[in-house]
mmCIF entry with sequence, helices, sheets and N, C-alpha, C, O atoms, coordinates in Angstrom:
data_MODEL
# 
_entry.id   MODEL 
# 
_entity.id                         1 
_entity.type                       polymer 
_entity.pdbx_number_of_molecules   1 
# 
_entity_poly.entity_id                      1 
_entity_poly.type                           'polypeptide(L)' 
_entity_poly.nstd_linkage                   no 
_entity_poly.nstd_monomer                   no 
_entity_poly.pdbx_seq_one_letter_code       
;(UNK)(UNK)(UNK)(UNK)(UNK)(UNK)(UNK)(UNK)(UNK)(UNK)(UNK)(UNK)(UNK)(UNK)(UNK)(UNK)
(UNK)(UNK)(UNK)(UNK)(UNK)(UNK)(UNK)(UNK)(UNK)(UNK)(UNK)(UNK)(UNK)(UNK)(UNK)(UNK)
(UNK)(UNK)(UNK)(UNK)(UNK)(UNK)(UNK)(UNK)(UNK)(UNK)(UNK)(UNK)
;
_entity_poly.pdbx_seq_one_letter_code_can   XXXXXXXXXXXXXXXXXXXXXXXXXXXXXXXXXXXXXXXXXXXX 
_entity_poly.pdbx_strand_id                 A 
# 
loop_
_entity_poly_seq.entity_id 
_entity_poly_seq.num 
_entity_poly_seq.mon_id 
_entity_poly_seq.hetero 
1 1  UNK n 
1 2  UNK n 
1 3  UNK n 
1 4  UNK n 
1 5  UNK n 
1 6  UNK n 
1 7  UNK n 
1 8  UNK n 
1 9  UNK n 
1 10 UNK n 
1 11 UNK n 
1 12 UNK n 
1 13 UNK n 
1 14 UNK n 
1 15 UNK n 
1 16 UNK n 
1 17 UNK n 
1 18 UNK n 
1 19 UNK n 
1 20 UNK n 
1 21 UNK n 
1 22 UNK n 
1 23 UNK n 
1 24 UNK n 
1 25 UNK n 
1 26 UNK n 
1 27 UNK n 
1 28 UNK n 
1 29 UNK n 
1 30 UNK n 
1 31 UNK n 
1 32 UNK n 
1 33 UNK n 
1 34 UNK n 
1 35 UNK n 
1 36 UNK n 
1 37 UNK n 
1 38 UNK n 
1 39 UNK n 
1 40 UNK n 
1 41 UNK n 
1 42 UNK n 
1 43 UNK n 
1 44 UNK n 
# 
_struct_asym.id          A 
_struct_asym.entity_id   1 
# 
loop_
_struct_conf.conf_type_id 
_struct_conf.id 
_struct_conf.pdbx_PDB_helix_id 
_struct_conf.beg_label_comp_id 
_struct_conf.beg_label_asym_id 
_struct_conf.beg_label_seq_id 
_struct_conf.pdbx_beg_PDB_ins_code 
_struct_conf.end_label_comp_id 
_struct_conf.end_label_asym_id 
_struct_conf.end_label_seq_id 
_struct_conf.pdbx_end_PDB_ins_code 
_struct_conf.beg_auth_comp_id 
_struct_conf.beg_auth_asym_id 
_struct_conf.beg_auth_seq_id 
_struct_conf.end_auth_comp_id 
_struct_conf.end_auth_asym_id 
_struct_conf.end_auth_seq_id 
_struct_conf.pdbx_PDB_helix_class 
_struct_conf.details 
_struct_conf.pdbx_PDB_helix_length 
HELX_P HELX_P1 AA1 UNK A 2  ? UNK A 9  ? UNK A 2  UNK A 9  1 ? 8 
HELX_P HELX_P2 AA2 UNK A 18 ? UNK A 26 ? UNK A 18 UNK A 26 1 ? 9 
HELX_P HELX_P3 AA3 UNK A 35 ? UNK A 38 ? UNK A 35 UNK A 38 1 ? 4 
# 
_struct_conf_type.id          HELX_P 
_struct_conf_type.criteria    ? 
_struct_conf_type.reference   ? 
# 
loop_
_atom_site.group_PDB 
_atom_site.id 
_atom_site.type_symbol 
_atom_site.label_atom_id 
_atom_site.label_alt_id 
_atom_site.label_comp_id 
_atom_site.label_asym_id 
_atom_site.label_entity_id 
_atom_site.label_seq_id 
_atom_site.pdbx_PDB_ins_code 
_atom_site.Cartn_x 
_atom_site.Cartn_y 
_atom_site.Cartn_z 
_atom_site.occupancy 
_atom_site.B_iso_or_equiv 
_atom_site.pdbx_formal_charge 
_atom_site.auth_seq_id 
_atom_site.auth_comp_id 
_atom_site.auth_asym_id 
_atom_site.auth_atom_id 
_atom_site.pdbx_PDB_model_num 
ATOM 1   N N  . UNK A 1 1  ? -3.449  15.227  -8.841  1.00 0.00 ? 1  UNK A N  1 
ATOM 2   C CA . UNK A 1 1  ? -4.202  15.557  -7.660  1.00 0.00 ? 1  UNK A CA 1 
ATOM 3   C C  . UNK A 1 1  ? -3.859  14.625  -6.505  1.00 0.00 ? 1  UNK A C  1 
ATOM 4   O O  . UNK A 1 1  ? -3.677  14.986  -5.342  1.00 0.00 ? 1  UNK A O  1 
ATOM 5   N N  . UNK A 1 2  ? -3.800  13.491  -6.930  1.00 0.00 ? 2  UNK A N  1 
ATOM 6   C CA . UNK A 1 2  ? -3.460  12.518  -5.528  1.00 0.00 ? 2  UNK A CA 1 
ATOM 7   C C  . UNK A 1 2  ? -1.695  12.984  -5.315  1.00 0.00 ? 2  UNK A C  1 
ATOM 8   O O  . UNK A 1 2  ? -1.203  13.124  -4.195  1.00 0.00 ? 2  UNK A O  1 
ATOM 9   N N  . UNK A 1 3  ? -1.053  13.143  -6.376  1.00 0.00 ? 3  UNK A N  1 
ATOM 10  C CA . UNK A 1 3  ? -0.033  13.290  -5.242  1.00 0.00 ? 3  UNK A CA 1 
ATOM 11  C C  . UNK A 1 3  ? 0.557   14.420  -4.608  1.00 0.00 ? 3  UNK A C  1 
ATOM 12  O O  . UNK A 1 3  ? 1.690   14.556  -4.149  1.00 0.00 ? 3  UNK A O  1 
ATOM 13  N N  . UNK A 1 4  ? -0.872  15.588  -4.686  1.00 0.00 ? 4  UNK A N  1 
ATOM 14  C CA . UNK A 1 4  ? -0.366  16.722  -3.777  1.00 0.00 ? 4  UNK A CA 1 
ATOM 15  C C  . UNK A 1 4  ? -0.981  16.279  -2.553  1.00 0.00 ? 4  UNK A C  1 
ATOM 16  O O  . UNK A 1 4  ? -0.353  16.478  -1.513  1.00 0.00 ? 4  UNK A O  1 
ATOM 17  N N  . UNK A 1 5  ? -2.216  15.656  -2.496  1.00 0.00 ? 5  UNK A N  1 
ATOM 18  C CA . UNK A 1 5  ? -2.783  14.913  -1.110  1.00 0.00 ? 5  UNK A CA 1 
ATOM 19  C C  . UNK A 1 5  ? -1.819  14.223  -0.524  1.00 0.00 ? 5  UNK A C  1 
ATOM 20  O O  . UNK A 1 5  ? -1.519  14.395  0.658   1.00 0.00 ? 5  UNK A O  1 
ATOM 21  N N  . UNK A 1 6  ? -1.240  13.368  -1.306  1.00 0.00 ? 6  UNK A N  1 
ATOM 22  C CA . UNK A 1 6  ? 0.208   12.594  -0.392  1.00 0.00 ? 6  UNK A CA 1 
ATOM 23  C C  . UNK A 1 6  ? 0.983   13.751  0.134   1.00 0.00 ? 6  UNK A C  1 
ATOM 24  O O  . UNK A 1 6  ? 1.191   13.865  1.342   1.00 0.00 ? 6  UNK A O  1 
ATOM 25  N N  . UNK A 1 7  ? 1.361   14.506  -0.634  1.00 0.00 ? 7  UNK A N  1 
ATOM 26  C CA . UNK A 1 7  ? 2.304   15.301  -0.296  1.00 0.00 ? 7  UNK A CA 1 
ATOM 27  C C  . UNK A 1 7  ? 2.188   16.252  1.013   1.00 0.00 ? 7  UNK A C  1 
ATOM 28  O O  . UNK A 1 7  ? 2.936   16.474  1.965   1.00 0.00 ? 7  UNK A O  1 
ATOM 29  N N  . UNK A 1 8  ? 0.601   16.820  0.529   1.00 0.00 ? 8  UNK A N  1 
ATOM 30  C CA . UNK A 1 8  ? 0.277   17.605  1.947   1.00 0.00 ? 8  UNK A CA 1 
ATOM 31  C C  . UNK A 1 8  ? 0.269   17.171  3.184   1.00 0.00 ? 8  UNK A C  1 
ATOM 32  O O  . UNK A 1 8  ? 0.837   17.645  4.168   1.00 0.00 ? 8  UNK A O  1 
ATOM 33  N N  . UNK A 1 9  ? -0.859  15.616  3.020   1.00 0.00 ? 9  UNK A N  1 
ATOM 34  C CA . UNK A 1 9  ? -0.551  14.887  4.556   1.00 0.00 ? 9  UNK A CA 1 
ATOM 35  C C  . UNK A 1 9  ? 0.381   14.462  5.000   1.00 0.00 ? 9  UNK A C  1 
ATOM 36  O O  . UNK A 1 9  ? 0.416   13.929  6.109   1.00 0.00 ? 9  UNK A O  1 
ATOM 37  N N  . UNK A 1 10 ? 1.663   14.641  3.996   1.00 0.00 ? 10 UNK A N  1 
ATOM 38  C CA . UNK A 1 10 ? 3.047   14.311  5.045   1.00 0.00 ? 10 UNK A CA 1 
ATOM 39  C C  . UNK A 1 10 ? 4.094   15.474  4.803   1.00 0.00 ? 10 UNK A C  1 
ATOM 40  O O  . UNK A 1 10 ? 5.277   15.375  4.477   1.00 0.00 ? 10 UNK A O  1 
ATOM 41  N N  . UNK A 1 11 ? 3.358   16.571  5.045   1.00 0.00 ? 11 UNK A N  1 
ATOM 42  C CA . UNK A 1 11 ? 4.065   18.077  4.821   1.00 0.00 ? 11 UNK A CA 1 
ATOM 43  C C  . UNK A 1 11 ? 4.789   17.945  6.366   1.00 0.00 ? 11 UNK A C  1 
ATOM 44  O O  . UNK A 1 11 ? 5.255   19.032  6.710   1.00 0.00 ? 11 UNK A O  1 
ATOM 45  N N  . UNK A 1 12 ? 4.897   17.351  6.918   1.00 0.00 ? 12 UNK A N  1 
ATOM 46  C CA . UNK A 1 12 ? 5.242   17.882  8.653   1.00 0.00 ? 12 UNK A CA 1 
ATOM 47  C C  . UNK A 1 12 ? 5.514   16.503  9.244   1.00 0.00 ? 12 UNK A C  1 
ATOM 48  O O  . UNK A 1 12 ? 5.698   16.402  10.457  1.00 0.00 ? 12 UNK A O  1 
ATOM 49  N N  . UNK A 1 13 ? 5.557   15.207  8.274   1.00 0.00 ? 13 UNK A N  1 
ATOM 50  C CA . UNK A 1 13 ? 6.598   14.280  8.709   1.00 0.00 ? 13 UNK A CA 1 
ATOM 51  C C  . UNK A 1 13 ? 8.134   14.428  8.620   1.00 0.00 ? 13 UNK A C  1 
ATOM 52  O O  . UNK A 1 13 ? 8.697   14.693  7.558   1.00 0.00 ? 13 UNK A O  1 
ATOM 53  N N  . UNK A 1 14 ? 8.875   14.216  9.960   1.00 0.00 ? 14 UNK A N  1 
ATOM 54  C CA . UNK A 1 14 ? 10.476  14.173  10.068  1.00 0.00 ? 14 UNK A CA 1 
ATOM 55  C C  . UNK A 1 14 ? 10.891  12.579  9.091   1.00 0.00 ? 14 UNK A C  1 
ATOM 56  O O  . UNK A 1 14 ? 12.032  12.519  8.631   1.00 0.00 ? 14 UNK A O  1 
ATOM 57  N N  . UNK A 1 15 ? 10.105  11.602  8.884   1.00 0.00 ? 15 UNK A N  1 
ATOM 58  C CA . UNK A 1 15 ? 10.879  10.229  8.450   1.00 0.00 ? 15 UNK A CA 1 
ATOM 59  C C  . UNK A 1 15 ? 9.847   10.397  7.107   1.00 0.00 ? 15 UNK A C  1 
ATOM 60  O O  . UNK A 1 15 ? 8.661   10.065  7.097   1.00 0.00 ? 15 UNK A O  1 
ATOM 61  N N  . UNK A 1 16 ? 10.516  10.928  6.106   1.00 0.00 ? 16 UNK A N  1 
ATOM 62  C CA . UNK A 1 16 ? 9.592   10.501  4.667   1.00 0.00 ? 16 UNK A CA 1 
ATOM 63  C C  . UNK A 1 16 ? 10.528  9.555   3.742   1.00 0.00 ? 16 UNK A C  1 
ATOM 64  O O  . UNK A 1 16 ? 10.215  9.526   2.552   1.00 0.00 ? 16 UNK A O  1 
ATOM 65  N N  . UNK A 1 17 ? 11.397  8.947   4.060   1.00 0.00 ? 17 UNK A N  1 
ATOM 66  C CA . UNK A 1 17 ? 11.794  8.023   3.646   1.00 0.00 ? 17 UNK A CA 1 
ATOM 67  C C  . UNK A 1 17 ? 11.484  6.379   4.236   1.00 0.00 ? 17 UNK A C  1 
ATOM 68  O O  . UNK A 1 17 ? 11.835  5.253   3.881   1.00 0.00 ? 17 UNK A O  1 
ATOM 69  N N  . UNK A 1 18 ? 10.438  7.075   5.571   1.00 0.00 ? 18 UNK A N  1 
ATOM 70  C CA . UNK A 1 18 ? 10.296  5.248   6.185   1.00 0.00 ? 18 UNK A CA 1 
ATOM 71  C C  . UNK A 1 18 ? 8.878   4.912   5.371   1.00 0.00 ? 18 UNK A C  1 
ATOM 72  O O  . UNK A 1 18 ? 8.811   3.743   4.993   1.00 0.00 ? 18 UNK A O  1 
ATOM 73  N N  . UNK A 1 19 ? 8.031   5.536   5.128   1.00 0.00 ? 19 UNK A N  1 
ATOM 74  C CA . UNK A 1 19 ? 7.069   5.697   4.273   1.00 0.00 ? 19 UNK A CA 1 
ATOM 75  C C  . UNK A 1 19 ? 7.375   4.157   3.164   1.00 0.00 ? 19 UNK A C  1 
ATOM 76  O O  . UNK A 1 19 ? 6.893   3.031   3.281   1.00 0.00 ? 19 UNK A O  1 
ATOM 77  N N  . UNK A 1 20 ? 8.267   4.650   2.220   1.00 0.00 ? 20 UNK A N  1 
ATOM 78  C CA . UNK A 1 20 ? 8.360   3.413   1.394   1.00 0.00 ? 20 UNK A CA 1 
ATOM 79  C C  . UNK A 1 20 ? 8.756   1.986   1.987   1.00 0.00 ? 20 UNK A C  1 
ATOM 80  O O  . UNK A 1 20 ? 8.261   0.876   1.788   1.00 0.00 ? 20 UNK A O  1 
ATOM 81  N N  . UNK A 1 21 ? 9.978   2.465   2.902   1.00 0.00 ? 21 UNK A N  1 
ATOM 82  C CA . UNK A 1 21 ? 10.467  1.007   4.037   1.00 0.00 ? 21 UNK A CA 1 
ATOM 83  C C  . UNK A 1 21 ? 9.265   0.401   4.697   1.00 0.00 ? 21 UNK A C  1 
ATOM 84  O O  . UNK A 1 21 ? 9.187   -0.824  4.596   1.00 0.00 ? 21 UNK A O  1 
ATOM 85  N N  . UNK A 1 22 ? 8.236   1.068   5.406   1.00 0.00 ? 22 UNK A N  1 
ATOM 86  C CA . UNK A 1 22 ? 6.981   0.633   5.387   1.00 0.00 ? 22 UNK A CA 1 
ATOM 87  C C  . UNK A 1 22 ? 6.221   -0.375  4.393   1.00 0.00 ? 22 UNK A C  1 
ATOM 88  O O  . UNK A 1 22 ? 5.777   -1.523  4.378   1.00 0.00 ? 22 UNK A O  1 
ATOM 89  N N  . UNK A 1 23 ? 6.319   0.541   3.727   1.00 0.00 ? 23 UNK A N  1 
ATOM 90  C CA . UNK A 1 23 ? 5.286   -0.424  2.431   1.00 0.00 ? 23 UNK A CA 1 
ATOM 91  C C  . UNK A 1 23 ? 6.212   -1.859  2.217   1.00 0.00 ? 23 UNK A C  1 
ATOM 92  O O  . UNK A 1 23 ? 5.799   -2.912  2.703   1.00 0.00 ? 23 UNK A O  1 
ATOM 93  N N  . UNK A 1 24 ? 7.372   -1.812  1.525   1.00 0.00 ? 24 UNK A N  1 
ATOM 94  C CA . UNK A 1 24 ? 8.011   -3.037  1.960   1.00 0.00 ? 24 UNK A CA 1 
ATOM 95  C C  . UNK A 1 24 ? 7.964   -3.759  2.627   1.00 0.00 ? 24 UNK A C  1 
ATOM 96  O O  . UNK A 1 24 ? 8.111   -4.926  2.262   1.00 0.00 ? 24 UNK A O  1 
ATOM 97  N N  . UNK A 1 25 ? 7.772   -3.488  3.737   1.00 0.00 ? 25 UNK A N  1 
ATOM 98  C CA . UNK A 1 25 ? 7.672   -4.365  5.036   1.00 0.00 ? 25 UNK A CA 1 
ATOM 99  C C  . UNK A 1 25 ? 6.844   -5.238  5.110   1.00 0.00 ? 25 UNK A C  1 
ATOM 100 O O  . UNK A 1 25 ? 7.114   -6.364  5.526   1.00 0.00 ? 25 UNK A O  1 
ATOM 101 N N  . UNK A 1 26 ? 5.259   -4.736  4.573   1.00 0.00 ? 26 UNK A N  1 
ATOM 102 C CA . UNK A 1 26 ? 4.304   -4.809  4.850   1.00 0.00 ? 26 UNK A CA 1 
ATOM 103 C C  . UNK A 1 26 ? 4.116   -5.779  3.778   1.00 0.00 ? 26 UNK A C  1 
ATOM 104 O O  . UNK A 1 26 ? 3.099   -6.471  3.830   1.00 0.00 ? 26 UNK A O  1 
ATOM 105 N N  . UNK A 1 27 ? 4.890   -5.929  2.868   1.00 0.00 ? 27 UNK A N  1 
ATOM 106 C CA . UNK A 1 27 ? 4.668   -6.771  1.367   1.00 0.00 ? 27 UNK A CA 1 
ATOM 107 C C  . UNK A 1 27 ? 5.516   -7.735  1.568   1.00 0.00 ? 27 UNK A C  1 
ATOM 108 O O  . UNK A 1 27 ? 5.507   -8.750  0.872   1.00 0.00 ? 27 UNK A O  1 
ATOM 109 N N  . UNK A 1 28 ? 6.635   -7.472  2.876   1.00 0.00 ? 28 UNK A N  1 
ATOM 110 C CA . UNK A 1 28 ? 7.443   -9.146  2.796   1.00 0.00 ? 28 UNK A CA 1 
ATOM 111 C C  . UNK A 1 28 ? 6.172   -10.189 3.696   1.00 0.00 ? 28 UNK A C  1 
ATOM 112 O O  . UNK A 1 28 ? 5.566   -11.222 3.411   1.00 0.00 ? 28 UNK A O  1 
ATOM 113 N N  . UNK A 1 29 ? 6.198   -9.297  4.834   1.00 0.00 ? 29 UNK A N  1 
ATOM 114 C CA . UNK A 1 29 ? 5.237   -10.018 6.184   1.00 0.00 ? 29 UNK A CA 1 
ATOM 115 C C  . UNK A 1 29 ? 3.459   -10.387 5.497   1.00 0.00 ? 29 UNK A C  1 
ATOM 116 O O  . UNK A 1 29 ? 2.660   -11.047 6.161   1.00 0.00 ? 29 UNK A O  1 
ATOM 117 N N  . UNK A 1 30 ? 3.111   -9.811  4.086   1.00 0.00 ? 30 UNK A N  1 
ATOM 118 C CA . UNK A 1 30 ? 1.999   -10.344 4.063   1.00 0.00 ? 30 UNK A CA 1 
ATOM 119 C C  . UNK A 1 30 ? 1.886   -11.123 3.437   1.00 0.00 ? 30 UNK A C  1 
ATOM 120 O O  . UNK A 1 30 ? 2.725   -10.986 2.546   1.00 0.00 ? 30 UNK A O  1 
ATOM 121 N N  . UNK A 1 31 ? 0.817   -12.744 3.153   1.00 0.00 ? 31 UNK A N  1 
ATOM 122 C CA . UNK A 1 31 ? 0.549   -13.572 2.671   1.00 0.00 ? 31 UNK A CA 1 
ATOM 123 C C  . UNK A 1 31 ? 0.112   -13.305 1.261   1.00 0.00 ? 31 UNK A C  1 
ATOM 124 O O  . UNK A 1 31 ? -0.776  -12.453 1.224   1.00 0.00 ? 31 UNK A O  1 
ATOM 125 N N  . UNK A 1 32 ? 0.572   -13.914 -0.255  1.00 0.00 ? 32 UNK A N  1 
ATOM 126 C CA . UNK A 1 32 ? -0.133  -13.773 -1.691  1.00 0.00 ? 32 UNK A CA 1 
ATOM 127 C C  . UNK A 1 32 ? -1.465  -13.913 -1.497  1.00 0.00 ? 32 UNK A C  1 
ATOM 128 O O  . UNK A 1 32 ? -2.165  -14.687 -0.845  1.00 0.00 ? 32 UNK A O  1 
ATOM 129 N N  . UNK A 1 33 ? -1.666  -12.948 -2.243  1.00 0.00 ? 33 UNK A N  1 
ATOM 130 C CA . UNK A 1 33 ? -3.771  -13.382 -2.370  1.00 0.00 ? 33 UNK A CA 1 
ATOM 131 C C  . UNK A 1 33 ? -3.659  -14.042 -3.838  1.00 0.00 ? 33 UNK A C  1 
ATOM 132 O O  . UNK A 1 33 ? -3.023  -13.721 -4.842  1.00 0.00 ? 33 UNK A O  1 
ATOM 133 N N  . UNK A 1 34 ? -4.183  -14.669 -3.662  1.00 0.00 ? 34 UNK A N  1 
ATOM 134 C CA . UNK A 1 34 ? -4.427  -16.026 -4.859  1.00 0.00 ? 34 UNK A CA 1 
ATOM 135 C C  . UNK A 1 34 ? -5.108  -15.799 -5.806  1.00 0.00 ? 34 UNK A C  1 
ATOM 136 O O  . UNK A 1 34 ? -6.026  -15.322 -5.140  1.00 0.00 ? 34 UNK A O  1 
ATOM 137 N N  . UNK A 1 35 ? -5.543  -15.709 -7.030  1.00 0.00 ? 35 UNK A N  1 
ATOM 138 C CA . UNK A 1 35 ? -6.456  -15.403 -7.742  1.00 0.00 ? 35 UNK A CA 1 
ATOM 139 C C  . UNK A 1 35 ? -7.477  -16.178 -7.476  1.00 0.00 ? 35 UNK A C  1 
ATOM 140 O O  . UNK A 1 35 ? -8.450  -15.673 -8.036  1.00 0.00 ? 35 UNK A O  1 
ATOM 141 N N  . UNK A 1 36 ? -7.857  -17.373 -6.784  1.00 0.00 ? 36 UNK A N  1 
ATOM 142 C CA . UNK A 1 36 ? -8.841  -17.834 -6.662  1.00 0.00 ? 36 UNK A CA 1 
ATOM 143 C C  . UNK A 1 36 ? -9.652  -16.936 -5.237  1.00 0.00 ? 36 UNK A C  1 
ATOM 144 O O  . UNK A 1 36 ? -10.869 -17.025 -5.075  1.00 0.00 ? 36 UNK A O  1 
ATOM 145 N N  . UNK A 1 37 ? -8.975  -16.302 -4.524  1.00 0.00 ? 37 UNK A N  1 
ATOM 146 C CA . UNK A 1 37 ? -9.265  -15.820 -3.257  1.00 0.00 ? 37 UNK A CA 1 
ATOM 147 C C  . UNK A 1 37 ? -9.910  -14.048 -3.939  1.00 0.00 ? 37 UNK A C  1 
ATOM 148 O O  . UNK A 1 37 ? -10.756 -13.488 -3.241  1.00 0.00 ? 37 UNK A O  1 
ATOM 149 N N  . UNK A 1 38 ? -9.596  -13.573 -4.817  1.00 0.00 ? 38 UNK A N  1 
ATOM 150 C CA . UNK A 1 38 ? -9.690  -12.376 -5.414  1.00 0.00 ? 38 UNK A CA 1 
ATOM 151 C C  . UNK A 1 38 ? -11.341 -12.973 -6.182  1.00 0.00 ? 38 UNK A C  1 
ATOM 152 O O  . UNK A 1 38 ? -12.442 -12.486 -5.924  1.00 0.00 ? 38 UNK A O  1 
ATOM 153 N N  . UNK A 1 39 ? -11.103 -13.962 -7.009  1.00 0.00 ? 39 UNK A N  1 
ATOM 154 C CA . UNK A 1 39 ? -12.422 -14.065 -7.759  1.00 0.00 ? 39 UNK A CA 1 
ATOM 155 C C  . UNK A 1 39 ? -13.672 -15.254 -7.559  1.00 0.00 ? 39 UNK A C  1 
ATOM 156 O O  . UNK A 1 39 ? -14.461 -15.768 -8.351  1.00 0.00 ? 39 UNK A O  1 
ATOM 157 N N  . UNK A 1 40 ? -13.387 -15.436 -5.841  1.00 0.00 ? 40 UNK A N  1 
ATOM 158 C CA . UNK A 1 40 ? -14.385 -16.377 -5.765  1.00 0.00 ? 40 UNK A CA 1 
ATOM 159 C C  . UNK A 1 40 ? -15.778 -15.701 -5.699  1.00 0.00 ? 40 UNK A C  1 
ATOM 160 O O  . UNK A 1 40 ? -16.022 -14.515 -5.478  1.00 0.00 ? 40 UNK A O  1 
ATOM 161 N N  . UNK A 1 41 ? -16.606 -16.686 -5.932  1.00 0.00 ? 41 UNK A N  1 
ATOM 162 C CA . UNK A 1 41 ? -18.379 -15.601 -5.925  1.00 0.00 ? 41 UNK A CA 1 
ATOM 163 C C  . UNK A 1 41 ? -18.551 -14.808 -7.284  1.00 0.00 ? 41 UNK A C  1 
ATOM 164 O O  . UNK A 1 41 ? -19.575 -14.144 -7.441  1.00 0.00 ? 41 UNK A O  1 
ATOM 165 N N  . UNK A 1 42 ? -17.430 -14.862 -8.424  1.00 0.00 ? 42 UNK A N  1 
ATOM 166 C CA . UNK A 1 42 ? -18.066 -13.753 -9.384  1.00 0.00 ? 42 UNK A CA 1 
ATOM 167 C C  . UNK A 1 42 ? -18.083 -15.076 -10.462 1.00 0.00 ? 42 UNK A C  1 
ATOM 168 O O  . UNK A 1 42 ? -17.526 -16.145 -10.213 1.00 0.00 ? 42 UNK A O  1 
ATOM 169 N N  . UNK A 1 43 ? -18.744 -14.818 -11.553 1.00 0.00 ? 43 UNK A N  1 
ATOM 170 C CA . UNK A 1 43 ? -19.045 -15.460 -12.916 1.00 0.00 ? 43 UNK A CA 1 
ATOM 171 C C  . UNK A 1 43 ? -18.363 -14.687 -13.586 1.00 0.00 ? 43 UNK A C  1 
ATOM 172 O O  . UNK A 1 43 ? -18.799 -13.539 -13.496 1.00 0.00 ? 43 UNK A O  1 
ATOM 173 N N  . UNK A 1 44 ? -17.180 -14.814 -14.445 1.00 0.00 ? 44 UNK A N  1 
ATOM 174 C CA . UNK A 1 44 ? -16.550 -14.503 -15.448 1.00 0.00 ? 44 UNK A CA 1 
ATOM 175 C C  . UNK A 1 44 ? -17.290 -14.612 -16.560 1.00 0.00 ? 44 UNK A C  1 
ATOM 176 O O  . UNK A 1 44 ? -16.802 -14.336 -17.656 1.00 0.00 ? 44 UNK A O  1 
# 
């Protein structure tokens, strides 16, 4: 089911290959989240 939703909302994009170059991008330029930053405030 989710990936006919992907699929539909980019039924009528010309660049469906920048899609992934995107996501890359976005994973060099962003900072690690730390596991201490993910589980501060909870009791294990």
């Amino acid at each position: 089911m989710e990936e006919f939703t992907f699929r539909f909302n980019r039924r009528t994009s010309q660049s469906r290959g920048l899609v992934f170059r995107r996501l890359l991008e976005q994973a060099v330029v962003t900072a690690p989240v730390t596991e201490a930053a993910v589980t501060h405030g909870y009791e294990w």
